[in-house]
C-alpha positions in Angstrom: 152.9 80.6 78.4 149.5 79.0 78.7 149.5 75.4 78.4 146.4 72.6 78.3 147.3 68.7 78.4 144.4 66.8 76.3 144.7 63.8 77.8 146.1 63.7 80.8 144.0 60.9 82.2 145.9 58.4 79.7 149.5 59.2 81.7 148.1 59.6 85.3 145.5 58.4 87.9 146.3 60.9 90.5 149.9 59.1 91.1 152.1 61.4 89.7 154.3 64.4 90.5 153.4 67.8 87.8 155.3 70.2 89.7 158.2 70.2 87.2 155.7 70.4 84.4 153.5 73.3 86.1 157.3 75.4 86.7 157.6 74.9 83.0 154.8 77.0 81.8 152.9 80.1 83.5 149.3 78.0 83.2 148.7 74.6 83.1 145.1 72.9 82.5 145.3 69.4 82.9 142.0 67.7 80.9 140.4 64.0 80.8 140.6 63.3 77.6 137.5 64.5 74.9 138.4 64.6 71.0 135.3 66.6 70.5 136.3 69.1 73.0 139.7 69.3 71.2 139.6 72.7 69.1 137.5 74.9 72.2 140.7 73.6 74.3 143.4 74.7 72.3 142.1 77.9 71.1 144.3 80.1 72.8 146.8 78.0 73.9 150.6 78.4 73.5 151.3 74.9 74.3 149.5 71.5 73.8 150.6 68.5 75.6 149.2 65.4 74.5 149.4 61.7 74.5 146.9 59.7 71.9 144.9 62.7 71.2 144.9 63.4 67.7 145.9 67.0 66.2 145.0 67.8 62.9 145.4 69.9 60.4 142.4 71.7 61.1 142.7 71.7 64.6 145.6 73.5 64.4 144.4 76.1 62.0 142.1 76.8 64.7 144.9 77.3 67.5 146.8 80.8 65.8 148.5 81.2 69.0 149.9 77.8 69.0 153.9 77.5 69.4 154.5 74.1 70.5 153.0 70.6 70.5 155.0 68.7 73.5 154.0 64.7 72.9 154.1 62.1 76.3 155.1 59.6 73.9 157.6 58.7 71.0 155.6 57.9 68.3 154.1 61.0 66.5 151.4 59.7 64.3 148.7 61.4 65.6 149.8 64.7 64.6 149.5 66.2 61.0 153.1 66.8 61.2 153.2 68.7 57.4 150.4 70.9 59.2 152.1 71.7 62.2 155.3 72.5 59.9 152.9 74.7 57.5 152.1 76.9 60.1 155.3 77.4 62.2 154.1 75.2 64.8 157.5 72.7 66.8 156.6 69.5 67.8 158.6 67.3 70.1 158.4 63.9 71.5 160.0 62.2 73.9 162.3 59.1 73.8 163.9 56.7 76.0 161.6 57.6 78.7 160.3 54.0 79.2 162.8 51.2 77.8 162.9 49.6 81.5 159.2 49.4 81.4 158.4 47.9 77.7 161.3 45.8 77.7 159.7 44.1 81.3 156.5 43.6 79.0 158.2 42.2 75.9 160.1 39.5 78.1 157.0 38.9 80.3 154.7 38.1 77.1 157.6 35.9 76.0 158.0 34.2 78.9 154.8 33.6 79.3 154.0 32.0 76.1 157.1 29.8 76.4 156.1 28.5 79.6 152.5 28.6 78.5 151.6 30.0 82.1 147.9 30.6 82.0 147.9 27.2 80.7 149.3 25.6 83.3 148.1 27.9 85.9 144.6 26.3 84.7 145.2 23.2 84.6 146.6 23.7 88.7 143.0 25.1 89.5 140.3 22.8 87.4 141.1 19.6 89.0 143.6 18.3 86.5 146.2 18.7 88.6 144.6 17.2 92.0 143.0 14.1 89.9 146.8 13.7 88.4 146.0 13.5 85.2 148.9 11.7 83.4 151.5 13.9 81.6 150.3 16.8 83.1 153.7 18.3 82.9 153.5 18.0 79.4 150.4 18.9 78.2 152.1 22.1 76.7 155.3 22.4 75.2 157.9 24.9 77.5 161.5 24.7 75.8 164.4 26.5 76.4 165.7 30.4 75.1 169.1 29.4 75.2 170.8 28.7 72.1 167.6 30.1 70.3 167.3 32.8 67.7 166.0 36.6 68.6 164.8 38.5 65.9 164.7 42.4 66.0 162.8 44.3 64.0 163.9 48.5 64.8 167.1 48.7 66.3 166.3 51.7 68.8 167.0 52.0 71.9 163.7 49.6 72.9 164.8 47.3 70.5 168.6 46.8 72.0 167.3 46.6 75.6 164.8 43.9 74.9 168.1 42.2 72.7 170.3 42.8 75.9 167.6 40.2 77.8 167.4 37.9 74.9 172.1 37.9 75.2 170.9 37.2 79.0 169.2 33.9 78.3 171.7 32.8 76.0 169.9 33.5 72.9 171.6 35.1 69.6 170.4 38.1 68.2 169.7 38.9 64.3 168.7 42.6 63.4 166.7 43.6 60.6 167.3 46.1 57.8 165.4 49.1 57.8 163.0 49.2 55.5 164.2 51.7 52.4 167.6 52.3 53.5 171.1 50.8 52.3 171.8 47.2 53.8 174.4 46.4 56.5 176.7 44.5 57.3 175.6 43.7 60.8 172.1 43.3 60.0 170.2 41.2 57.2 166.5 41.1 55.4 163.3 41.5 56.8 162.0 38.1 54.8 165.3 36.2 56.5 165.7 37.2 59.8 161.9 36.0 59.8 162.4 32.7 58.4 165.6 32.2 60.7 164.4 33.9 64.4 162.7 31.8 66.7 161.4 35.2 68.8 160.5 38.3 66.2 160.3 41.3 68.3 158.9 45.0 66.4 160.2 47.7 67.9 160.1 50.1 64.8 158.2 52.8 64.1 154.5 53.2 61.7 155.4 55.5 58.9 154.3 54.5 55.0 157.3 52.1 54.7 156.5 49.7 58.1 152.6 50.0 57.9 151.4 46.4 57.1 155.0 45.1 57.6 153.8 41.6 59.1 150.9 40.1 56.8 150.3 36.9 55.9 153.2 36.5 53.2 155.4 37.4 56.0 154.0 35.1 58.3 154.1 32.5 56.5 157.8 32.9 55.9 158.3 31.9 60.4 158.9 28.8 62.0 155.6 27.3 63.6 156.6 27.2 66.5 158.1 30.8 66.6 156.6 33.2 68.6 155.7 37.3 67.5 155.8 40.3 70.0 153.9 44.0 69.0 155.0 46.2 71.7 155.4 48.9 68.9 152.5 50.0 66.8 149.1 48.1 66.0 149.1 49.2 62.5 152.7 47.0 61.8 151.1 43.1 62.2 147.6 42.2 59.8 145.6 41.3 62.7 143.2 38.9 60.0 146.5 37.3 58.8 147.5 36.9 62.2 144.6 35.1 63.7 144.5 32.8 61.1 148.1 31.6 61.7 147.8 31.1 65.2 144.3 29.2 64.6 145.8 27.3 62.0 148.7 26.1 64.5 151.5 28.2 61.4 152.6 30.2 64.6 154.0 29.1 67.7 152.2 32.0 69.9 151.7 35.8 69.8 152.1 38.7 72.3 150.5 41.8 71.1 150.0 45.1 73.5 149.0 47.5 70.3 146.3 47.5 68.1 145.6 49.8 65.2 143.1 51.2 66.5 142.8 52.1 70.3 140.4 51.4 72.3 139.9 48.6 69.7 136.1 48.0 67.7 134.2 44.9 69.1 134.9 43.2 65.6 138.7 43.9 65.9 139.9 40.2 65.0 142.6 39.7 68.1 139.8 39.7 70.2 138.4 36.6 69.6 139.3 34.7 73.0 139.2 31.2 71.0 142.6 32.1 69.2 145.1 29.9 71.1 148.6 31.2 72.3 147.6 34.5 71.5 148.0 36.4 75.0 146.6 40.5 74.2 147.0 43.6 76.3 145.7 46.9 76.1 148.6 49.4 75.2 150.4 49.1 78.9 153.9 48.2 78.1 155.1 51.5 78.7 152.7 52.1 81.7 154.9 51.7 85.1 154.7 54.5 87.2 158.4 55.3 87.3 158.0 55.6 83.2 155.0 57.7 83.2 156.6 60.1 86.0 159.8 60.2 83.8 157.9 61.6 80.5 156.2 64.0 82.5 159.9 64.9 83.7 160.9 64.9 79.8 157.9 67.0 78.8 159.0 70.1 81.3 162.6 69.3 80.2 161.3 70.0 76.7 159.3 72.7 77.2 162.2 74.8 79.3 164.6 73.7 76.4 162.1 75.2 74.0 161.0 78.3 75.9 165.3 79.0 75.9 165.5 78.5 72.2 166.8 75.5 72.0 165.6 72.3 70.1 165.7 69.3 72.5 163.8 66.0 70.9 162.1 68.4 68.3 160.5 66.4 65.4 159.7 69.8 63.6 
């Protein structure tokens, strides 16, 4: 089967193994990534493998030999899924592929913004430290995780591992509700969960019922000194609402790695380096090496599955 990858500059710099995705198919193009290229590329192909390219309806009316759409990543929101079920067209993701990875990111943003490391790594280079200004060691405020509150917003499998680090330090964890379903038991309200955790991690995914999900109502409903992590989806948090919290001093510190919008517009508002306790990354939570060769793995594991008849991590 002939197979193109769209993008496979945003999984690979040359590091990594394809030889289990190139056994998979019978041709494999690998291509830098070009949106305006898209439709020429998958013309005849059998297979598209993709990562943030986008596939829309009409792109896929123009690919009649289509079969499968094989995503490097979880979330699926850059596919018209309806389109690709209209015309007979499977689409599968892949999952679990790089929980060691994004869970090392949430806890690094955390940690960092507890301990306020940049801060103090500053304030060791300017001259404070050396002139011994007084209180140094307190300029910024560094507490303790133990004891605290860890709020999880999509209880998935990225969501429990970064909760299994939070049990680690001694911290409890709540879990939220998911939006449109029954309540349980074991879980409680988006609005409380907010006004009781001390972390709020989002681990859910962007669909019609989570888009927006942290705005200024919500914000307004955490502690100020509670800190927020987007490892998720850019679209979840109201990047407006959220700058003016954290300029405002309602919000103890951010950590956002997603953006609506990637790469982000000049004007996006998280890019304003005067926001304090705001520490922003550009989409790399997932990025180690071992995670990126592993959805490659998953990809060919997919594709094999698929080719067999089978319907491994199919989302259509």
């Amino acid at each position: 089967m002939k197979a193109v990858f769209l993008d496979y500059d945003t999984v690979s710099n040359g590091d990594l193994d394809v030889s289990a995705l190139s056994a998979a198919v019978e041709d494999l193009v690998l291509f830098e990534s070009d949106d305006a290229k898209t439709a020429e590329r998958i013309r005849d192909a059998e297979i598209v493998l993709l990562n943030g390219a986008e596939l829309s309806r009409e792109s896929l009316r123009g690919a009649p030999n289509l079969k499968l759409v094989a995503l490097a990543a979880t979330g699926t929101d850059n596919v018209d899924l309806a389109a690709a079920r209209d015309f007979g067209v499977a689409v599968c993701n892949v999952r679990g592929y790089c929980t060691s990875s994004v869970v090392q990111h949430v806890w690094g943003l955390i940690l960092s913004l507890t301990q306020h490391l940049a801060d103090y790594a500053r304030l060791a280079t300017d001259g404070s430290w050396s002139k011994h200004e007084p209180l140094i060691e307190m300029r910024y405020p560094i507490r303790e995780l133990d004891g605290r509150v860890f709020g999880v917003v999509g209880w998935g499998e990225l969501g429990r591992g970064a909760a299994r680090v939070a049990e680690a330090f001694g911290m409890r964890v709540l879990i939220a509700n998911r939006r449109g379903k029954s309540p349980r038991p074991d879980r409680m309200e988006l609005e409380q969960l907010l006004a009781a955790a001390d972390i709020v991690s989002l681990h859910c995914p962007l669909n019609d019922s989570t888009r927006g999900l942290i705005g200024a109502p919500q914000l307004e409903l955490m502690k100020p000194d509670a800190l927020l992590i987007n490892t998720a989806r850019g679209a979840l948090v109201d990047g407006h609402a959220l700058k003016a919290a954290l300029k405002a001093g309602r919000l103890g510190g951010a950590g956002i790695d997603v953006v609506p919008q990637e790469p982000p517009p000049a004007d996006y508002p998280l890019l304003d380096p005067t926001i304090p306790n705001l520490i922003l990354t550009p989409h790399v939570a997932w990025a180690a090496r071992e995670a990126r060769q592993r959805c490659l793995d998953e990809i060919a594991a997919n594709i094999r599955d698929f080719v067999s008849g089978g319907r491994r991590s199919r989302v259509v």
